[in-house]
Backbone bond lengths (Angstrom), bond angles and torsions (degrees), N, CA, C in turn:
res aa  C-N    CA-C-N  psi(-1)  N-CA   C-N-CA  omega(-1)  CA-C   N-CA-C  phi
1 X - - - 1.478 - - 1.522 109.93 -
2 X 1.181 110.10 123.43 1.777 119.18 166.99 1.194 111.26 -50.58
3 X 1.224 140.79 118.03 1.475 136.90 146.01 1.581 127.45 -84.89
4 X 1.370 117.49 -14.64 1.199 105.54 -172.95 1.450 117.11 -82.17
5 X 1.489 103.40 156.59 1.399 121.86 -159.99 1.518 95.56 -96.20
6 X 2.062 96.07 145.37 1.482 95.73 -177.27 1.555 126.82 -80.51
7 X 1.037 116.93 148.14 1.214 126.21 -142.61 1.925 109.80 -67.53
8 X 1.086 100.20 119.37 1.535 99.65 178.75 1.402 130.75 -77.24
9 X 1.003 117.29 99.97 1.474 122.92 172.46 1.610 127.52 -87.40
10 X 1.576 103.75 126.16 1.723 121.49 -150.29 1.578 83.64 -117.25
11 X 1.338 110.02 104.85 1.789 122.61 148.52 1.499 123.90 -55.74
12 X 1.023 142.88 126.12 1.920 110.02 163.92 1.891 73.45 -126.96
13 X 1.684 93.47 155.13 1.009 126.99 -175.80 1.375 113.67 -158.85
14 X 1.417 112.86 155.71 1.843 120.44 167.86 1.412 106.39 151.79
15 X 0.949 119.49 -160.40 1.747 123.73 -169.35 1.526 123.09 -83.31
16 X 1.202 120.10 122.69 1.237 122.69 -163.61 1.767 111.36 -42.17
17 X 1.931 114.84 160.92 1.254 81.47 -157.58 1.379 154.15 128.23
18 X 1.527 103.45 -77.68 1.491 119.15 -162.59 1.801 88.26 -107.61
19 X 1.096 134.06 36.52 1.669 145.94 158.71 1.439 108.42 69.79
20 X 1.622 127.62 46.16 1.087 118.96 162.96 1.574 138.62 -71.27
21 X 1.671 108.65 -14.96 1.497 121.14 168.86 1.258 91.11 -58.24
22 X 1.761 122.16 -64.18 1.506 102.79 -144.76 1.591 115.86 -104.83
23 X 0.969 115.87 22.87 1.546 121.71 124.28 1.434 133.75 -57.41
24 X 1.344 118.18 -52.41 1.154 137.04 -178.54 1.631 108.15 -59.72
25 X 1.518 92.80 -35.96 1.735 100.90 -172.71 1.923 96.83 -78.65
26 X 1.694 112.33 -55.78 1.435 88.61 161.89 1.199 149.34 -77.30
27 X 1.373 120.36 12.12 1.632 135.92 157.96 1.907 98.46 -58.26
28 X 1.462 98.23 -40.61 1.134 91.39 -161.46 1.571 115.57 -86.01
29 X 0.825 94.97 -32.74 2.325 110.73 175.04 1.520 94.82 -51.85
30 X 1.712 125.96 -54.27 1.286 125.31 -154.32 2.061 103.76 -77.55
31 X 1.060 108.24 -25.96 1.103 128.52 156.94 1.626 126.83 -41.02
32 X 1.081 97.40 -80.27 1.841 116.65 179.22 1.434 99.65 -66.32
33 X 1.379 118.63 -22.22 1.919 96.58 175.13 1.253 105.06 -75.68
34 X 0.957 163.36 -29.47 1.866 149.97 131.37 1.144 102.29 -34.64
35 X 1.849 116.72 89.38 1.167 121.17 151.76 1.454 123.70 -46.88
36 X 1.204 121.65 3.24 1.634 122.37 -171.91 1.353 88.38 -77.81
37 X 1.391 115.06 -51.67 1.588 138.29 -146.93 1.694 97.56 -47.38
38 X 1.345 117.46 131.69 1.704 108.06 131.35 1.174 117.41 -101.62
39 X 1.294 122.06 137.16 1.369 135.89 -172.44 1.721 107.19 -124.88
40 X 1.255 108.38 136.18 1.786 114.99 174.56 1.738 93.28 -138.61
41 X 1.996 81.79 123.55 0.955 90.95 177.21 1.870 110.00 -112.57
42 X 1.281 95.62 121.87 1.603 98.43 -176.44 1.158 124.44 -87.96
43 X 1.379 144.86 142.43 1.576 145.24 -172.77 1.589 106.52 -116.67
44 X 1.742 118.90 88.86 1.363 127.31 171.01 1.184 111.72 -82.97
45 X 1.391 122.54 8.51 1.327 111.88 171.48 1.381 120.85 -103.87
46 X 1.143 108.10 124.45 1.861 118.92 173.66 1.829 116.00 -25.48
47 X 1.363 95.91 -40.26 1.997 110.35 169.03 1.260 117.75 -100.87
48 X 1.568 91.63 51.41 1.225 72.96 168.70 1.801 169.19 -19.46
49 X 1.636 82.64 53.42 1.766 100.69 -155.57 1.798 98.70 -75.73
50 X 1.470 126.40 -0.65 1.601 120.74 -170.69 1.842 86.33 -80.58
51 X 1.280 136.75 -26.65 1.562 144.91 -176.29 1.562 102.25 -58.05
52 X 1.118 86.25 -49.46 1.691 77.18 -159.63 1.917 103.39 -78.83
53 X 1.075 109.06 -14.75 1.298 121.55 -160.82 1.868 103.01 -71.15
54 X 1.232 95.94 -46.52 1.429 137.44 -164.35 1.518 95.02 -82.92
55 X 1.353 129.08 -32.61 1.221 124.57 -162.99 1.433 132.40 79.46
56 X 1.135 127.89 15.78 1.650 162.39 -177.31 1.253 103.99 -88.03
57 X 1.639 110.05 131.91 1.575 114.10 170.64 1.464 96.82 -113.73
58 X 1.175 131.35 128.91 1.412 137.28 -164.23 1.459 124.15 -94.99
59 X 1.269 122.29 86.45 1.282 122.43 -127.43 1.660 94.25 -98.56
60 X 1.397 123.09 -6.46 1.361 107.45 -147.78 2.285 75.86 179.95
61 X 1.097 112.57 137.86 1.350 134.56 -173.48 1.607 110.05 -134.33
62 X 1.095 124.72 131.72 1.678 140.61 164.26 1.417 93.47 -43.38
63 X 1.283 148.41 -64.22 1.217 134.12 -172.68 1.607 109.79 -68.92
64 X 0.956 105.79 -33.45 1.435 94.76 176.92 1.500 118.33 -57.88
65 X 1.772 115.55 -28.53 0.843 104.40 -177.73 1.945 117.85 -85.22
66 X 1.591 100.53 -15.95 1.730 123.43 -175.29 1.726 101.06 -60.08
67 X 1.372 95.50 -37.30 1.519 100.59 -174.60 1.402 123.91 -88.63
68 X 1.658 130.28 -6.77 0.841 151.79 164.08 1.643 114.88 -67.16
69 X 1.551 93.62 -51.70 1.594 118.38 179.15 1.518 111.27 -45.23
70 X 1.775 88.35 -57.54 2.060 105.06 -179.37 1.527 128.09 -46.85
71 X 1.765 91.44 -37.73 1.202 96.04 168.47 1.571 132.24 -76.39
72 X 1.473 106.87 -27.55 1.355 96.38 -176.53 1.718 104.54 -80.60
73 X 1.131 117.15 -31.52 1.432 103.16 162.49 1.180 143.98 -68.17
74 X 1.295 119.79 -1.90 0.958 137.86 165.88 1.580 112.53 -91.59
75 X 1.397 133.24 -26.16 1.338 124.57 161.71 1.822 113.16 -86.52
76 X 1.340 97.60 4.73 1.570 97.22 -171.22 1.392 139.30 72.33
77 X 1.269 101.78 18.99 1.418 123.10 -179.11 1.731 104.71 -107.24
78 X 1.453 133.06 54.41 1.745 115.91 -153.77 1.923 67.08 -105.71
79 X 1.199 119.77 -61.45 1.297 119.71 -148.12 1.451 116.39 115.17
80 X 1.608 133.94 179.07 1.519 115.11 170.00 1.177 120.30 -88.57
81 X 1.316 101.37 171.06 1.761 98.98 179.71 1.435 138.83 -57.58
82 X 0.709 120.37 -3.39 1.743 136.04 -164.91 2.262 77.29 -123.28
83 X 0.927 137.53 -14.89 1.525 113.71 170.14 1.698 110.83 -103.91
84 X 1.541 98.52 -15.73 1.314 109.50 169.51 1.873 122.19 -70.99
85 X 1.350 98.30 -41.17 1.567 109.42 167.63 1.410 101.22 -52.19
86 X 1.023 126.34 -83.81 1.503 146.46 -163.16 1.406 95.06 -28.56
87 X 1.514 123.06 -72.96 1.227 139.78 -155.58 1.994 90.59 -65.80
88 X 1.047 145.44 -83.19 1.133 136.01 145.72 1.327 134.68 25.12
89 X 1.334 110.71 -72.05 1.152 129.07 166.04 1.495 131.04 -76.98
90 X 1.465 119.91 -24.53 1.252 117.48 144.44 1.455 121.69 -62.36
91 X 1.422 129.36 -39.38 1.676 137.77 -179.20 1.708 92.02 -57.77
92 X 1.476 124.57 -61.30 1.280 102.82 -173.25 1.347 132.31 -68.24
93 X 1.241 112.42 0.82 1.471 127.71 -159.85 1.875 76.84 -98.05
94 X 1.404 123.44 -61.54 1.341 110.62 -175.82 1.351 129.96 -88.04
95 X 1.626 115.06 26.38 1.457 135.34 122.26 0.961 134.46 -55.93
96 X 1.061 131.06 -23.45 1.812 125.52 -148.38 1.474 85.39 -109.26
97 X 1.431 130.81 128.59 1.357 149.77 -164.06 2.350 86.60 -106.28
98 X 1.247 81.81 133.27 2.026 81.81 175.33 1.422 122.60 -142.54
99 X 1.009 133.61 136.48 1.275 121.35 -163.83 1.445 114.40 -146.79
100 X 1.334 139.67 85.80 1.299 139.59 -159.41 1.699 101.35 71.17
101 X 1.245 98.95 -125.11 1.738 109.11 -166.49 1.634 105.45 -90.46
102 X 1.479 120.63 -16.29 1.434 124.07 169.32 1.454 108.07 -75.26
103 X 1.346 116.33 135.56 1.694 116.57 131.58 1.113 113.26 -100.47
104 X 1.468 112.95 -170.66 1.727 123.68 179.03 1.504 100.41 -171.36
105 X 1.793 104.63 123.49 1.140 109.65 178.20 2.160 101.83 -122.22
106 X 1.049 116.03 123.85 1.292 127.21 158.12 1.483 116.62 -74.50
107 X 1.425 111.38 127.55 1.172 125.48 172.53 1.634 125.05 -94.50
108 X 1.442 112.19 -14.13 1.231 112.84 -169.96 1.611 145.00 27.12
109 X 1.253 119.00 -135.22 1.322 109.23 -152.32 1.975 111.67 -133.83
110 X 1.291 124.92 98.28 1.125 138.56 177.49 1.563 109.90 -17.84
111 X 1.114 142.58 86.83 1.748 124.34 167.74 1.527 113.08 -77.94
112 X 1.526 127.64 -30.97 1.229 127.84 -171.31 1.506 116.93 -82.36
113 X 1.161 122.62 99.44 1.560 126.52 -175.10 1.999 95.45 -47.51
114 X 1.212 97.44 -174.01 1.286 112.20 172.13 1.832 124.13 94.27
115 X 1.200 122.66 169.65 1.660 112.04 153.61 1.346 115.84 -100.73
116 X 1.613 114.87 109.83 1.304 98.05 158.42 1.641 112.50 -138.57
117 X 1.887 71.86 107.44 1.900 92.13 -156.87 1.645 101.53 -73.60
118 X 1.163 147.47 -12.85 1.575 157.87 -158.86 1.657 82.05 -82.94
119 X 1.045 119.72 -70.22 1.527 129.89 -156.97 1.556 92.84 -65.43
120 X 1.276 140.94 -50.25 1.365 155.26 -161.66 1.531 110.68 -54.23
121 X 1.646 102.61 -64.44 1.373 121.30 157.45 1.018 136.66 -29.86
122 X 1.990 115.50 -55.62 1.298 119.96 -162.62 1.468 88.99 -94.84
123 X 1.323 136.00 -23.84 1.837 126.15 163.79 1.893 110.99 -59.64
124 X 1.215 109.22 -30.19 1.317 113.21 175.01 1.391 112.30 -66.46
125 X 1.598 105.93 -58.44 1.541 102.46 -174.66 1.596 115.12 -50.30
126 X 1.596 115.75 -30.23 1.448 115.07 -171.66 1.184 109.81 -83.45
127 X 1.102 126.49 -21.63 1.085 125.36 170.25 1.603 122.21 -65.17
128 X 1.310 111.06 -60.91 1.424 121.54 148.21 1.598 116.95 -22.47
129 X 1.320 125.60 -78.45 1.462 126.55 151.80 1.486 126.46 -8.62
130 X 1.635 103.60 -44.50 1.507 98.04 -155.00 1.714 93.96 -97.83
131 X 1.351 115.67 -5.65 1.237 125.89 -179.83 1.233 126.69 -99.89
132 X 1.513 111.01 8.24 1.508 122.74 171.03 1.868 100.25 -93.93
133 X 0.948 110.99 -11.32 1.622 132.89 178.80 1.347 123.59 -64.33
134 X 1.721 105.36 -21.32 1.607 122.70 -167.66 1.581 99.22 -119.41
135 X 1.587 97.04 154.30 1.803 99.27 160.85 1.401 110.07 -77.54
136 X 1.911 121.18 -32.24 1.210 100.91 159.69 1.120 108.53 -179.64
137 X 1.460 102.87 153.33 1.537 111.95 -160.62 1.799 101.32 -102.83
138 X 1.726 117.31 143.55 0.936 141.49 163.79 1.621 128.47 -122.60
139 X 1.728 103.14 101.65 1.025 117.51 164.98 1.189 139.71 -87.08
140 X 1.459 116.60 134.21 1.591 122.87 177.16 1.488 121.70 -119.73
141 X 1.770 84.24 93.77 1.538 99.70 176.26 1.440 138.54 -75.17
142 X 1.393 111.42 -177.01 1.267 106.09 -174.94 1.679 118.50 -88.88
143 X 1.104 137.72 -165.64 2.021 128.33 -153.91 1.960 84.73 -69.89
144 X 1.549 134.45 -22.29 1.222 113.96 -179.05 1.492 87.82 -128.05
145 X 1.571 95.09 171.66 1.824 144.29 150.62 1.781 120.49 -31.60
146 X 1.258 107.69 -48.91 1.390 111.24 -155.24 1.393 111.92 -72.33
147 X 1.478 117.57 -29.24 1.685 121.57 -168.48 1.339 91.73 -93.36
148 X 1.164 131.42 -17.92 1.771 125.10 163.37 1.585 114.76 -48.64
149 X 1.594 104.22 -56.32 1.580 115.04 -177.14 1.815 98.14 -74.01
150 X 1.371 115.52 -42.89 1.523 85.40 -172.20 1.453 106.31 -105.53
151 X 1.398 162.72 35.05 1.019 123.66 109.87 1.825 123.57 -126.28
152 X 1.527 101.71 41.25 1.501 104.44 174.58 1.578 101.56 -123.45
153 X 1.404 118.52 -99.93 1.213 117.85 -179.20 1.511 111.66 -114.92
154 X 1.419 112.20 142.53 1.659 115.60 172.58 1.084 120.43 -82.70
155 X 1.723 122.23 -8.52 1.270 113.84 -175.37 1.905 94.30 -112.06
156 X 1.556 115.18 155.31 1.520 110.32 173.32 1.726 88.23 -147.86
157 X 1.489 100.84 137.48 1.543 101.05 171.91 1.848 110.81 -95.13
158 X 1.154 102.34 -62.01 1.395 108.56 159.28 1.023 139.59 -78.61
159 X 1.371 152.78 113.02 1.456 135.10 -151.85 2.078 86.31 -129.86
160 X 1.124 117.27 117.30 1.468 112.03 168.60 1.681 98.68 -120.93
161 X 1.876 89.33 147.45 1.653 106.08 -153.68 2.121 73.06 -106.56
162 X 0.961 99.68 131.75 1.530 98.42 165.92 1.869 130.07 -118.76
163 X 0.971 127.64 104.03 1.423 142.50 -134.90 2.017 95.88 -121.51
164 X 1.197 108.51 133.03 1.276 109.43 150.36 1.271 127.87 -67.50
165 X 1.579 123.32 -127.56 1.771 123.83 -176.92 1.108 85.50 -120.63
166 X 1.985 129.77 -20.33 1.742 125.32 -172.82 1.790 97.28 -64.90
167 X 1.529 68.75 155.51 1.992 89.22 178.96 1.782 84.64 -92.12
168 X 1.198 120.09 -30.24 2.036 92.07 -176.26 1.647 108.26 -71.93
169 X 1.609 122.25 -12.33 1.325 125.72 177.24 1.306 125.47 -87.97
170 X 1.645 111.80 -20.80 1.789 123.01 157.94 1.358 99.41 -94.54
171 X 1.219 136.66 5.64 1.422 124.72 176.11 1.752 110.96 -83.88
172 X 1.905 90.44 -34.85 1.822 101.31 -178.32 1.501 110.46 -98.16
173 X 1.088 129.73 3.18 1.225 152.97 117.64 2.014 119.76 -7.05
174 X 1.439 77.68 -84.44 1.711 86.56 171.24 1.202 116.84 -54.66
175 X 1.760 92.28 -57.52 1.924 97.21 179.91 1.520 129.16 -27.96
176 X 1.461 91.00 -44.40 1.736 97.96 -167.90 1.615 95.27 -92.86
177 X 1.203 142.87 -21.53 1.362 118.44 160.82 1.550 121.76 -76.41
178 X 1.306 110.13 -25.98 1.814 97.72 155.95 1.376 96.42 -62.25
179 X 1.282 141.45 -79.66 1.324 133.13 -140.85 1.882 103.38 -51.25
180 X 1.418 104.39 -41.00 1.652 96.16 -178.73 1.678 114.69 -68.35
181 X 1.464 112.94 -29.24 1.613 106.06 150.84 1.355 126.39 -6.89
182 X 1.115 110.71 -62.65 1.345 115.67 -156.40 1.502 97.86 -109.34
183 X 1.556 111.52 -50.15 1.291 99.63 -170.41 1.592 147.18 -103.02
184 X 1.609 95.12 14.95 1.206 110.38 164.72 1.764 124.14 -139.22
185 X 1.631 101.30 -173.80 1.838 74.65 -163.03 1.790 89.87 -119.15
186 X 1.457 137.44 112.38 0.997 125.63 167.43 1.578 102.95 -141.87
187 X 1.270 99.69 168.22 1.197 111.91 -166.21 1.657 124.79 -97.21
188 X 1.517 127.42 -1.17 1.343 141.15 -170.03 1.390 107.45 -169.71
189 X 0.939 140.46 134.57 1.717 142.90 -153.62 1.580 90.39 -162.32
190 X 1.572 139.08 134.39 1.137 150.59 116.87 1.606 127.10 -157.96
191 X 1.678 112.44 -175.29 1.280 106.67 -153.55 1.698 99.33 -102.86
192 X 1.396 91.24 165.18 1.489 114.99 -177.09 1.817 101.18 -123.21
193 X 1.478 100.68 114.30 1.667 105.71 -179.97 1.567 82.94 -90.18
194 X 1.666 103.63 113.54 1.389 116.81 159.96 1.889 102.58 -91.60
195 X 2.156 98.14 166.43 1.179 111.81 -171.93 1.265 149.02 18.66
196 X 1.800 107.09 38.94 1.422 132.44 157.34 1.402 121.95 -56.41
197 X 1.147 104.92 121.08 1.719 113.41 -156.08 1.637 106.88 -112.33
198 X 1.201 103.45 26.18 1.660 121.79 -178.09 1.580 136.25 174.38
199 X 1.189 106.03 155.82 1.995 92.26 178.73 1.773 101.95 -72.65
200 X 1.452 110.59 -52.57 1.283 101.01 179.21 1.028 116.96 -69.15
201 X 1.517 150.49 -15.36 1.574 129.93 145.12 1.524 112.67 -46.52
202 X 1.183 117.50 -50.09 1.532 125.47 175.49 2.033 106.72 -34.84
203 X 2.009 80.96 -62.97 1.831 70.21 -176.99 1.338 128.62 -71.24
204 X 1.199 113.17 4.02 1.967 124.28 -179.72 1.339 92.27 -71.38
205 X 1.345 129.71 -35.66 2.105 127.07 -147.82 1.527 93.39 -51.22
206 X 0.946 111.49 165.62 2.182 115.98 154.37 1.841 90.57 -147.80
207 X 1.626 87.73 80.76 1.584 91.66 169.74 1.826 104.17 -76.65
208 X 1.413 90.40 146.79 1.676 110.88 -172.82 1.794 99.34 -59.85
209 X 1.460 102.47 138.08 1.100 110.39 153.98 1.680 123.79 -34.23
210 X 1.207 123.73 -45.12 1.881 117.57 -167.75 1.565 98.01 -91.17
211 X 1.521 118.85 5.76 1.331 99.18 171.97 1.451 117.01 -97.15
212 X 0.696 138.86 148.30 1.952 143.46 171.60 1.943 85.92 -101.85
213 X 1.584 99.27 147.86 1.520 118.26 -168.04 1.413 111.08 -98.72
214 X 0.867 129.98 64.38 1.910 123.59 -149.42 1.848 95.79 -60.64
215 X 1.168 104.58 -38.05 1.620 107.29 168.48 1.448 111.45 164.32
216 X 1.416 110.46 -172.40 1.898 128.15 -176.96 1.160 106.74 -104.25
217 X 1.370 123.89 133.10 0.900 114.39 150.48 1.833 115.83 -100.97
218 X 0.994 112.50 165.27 2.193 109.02 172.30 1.307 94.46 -100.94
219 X 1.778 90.88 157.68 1.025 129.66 149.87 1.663 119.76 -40.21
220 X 1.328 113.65 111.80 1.493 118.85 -173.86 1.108 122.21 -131.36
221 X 1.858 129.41 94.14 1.200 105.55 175.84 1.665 144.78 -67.01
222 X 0.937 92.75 -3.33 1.765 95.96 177.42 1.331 99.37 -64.17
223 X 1.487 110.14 -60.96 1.763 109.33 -178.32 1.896 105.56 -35.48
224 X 1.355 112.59 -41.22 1.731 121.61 -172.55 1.371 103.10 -67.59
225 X 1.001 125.36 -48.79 1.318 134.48 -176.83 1.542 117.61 -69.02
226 X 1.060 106.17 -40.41 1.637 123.11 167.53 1.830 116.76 -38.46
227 X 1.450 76.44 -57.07 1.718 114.39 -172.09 1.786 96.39 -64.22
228 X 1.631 127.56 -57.73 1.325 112.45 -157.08 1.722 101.61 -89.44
229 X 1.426 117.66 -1.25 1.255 122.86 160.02 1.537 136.77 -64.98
230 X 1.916 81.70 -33.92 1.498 91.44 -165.39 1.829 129.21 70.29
231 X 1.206 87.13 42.48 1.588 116.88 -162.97 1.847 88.84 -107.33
232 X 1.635 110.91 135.62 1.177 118.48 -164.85 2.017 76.33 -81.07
233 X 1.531 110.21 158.03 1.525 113.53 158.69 1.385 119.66 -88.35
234 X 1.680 120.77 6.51 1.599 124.48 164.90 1.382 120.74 -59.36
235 X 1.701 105.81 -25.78 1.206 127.90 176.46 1.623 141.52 -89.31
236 X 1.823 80.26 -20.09 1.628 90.62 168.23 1.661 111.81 -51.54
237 X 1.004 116.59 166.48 1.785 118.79 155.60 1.724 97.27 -102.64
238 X 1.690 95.87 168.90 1.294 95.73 -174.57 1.645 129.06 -45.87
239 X 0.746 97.84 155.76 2.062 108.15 170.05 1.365 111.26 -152.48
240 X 1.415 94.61 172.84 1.905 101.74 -165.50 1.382 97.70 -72.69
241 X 1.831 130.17 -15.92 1.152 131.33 165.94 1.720 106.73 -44.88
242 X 1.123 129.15 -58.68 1.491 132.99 -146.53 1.421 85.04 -88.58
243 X 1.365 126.72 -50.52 1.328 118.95 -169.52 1.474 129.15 -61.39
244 X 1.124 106.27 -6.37 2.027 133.54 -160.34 1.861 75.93 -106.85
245 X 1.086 115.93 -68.38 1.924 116.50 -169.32 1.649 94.15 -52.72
246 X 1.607 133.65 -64.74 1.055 121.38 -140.99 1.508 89.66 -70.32
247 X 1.288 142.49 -58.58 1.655 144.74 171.75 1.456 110.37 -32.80
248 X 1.726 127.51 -11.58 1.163 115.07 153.10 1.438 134.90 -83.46
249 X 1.533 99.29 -36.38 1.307 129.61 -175.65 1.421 104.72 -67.88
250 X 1.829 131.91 -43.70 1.115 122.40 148.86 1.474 146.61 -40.60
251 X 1.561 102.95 -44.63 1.096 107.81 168.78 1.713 126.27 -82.15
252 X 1.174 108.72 5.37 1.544 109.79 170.55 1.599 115.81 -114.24
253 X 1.568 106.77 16.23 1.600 131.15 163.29 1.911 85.86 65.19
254 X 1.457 123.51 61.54 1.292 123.69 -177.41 1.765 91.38 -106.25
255 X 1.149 117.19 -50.11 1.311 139.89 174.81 1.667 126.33 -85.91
């Protein structure tokens, strides 16, 4: 009998900025210390800043390979479909950077204008594929929701909206959980008040009614310091940063 549980996939999203890489990067540290764990960590952001965070040199990007694709179909050289899968699916397989119980796949950055949803799809489906493979995948998207569902994964279990103390950063906050309303399919969505540097800053917030508060994290300089070093956060030792994430991750039975 199979026991394993299906694989949970954690979105973070919100306004550029307001520290969604390095959340994402400690979703992911608290993660990989359960060597049981497989963890995939995905990079939806165009800057690829979850790489450097993570400690990953990004040798090779999903778009790099979408745009490779465009071209050969476009000179008419793609081949058929069933040689196109294949070929595909080996390129992402020799994308995905892995290291102990982590992988890391970069998604990068579209150069070919146009729709070409055939090609879009069958990178989606593999992707999808390669993510039934993990206990759980953590994505770090871009300021919204929507390029998650259309060209990473369609399914999200956790979706966290991540907001500073600004009202324009709980304002885009909301935005993208209306927008995932409609346009994506997950099962638990709320916000994370990042780099709160007090209870009474805490009590100033006027978080929106449609958000649920999953929790705070503080203001942490090591995480800052990390960052102007260019120091992966796998390496930090603990901080009240990881400890504020793992008390979320507990309480949403992630851990």
């Amino acid at each position: 009998m199979n026991d394993k549980k299906p694989t949970r996939v954690i979105a973070v999203c919100g306004k550029g900025g307001v520290g969604k890489t390095s959340i994402s990067a400690a979703i992911t540290k608290i993660l990989v210390e359960n060597k049981e764990h497989r963890v995939l960590a995905i990079d939806a952001d165009p800057a690829v800043g979850l790489a450097a965070a993570l400690g990953f040199n990004v040798r090779k990007t999903v778009d790099d390979i979408r745009n490779n694709l465009i071209s050969r179909v476009e000179s008419g050289s793609q081949g058929d479909k069933r040689e196109i899968v294949f070929s595909l699916d080996y390129e992402i397989f020799e994308a995905l950077e892995e290291r102990d119980n982590l992988a890391f796949l970069a998604i990068g950055r579209p150069e070919k204008d146009g729709c070409y949803c055939q090609v879009n799809s069958m990178l989606k489906d593999i992707i999808e594929t390669l993510a039934k493979n993990f206990d759980f995948v953590v994505i770090d998207g871009e300021a919204g929701i929507e390029q998650v569902n259309r060209r990473v994964l369609r399914r999200v279990t956790h979706l966290f909206l991540v907001s500073d103390a600004s009202v324009k950063g709980l304002n885009v906050a909301k935005t993208i959980k209306q927008v995932a309303d409609k346009a994506i399919n997950y099962e638990r969505a709320g916000l994370l008040l990042n780099r709160i540097r007090s209870k009474e800053e805490k009590s100033k917030i006027s978080i929106p009614l449609e958000l649920s508060l999953y929790g705070t994290i503080p203001e942490d300089d090591a995480i800052r310091d990390a960052d102007i070093a260019g120091k992966s956060i796998l390496d930090i030792p603990t901080t009240k940063v990881f400890d504020a994430v793992k008390r979320v991750l507990v309480n949403l039975s992630l851990l």
